[in-house]
C-alpha positions in Angstrom: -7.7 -7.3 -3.0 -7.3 -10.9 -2.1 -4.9 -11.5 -5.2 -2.5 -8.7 -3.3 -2.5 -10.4 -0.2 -2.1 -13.8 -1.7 0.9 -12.2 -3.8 2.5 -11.2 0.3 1.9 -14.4 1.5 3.8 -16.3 -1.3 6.3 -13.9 -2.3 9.2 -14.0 0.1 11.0 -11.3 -1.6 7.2 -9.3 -2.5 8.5 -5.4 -2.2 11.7 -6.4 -4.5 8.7 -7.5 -7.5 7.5 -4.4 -9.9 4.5 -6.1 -10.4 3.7 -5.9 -6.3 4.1 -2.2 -6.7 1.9 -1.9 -9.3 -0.8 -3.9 -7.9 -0.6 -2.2 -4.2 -0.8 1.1 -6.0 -4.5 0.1 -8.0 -6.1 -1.5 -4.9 -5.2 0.9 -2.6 -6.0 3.7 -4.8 -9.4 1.7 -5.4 -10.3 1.1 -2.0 -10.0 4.9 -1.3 -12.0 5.7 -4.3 -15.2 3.1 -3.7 -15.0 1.9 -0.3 -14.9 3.2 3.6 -11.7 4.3 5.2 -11.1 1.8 6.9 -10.0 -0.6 3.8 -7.6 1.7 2.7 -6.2 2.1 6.3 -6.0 -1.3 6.0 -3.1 -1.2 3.3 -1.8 1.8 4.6 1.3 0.0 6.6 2.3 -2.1 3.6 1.5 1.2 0.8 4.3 3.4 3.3 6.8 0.2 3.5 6.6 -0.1 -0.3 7.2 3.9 -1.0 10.2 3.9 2.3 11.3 0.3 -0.1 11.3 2.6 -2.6 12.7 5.5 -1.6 9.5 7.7 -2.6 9.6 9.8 1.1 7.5 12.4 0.0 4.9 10.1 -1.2 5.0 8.3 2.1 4.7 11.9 3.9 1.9 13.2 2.1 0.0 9.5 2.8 0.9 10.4 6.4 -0.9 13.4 6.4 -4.1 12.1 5.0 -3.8 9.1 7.3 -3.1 11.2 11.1 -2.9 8.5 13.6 -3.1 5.6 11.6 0.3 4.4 11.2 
């Protein structure tokens, strides 16, 4: 988790990089899968700005749903 933060931080151009993608994608998906709601709501700003980046509007939708009144 720290490693994706550190990649924002230092990466002016971070939601242009594959490898960002990838490595949102496994910590959020972990942080819903082993730890409380709120660390995933955490993400959930930068995991819709990377699937908008990305063109992936469904993906982004469905997240919305699961999320209601987080965003």
């Amino acid at each position: 988790m720290c490693g994706l933060i550190r990649f924002r931080l230092t990466n002016v151009h971070y939601i242009e990089n594959p490898a960002y993608g990838a490595l949102l994608t496994e910590v959020f998906a972990e942080c819903r899968k082993t730890l409380p709601v709120g660390f995933a709501a955490f993400h959930l700003p930068w995991m819709l700005e990377f699937y908008t980046m990305s063109r992936q509007y469904r993906a982004a939708y469905e997240l919305l749903k699961e999320f209601p009144g987080r965003a």
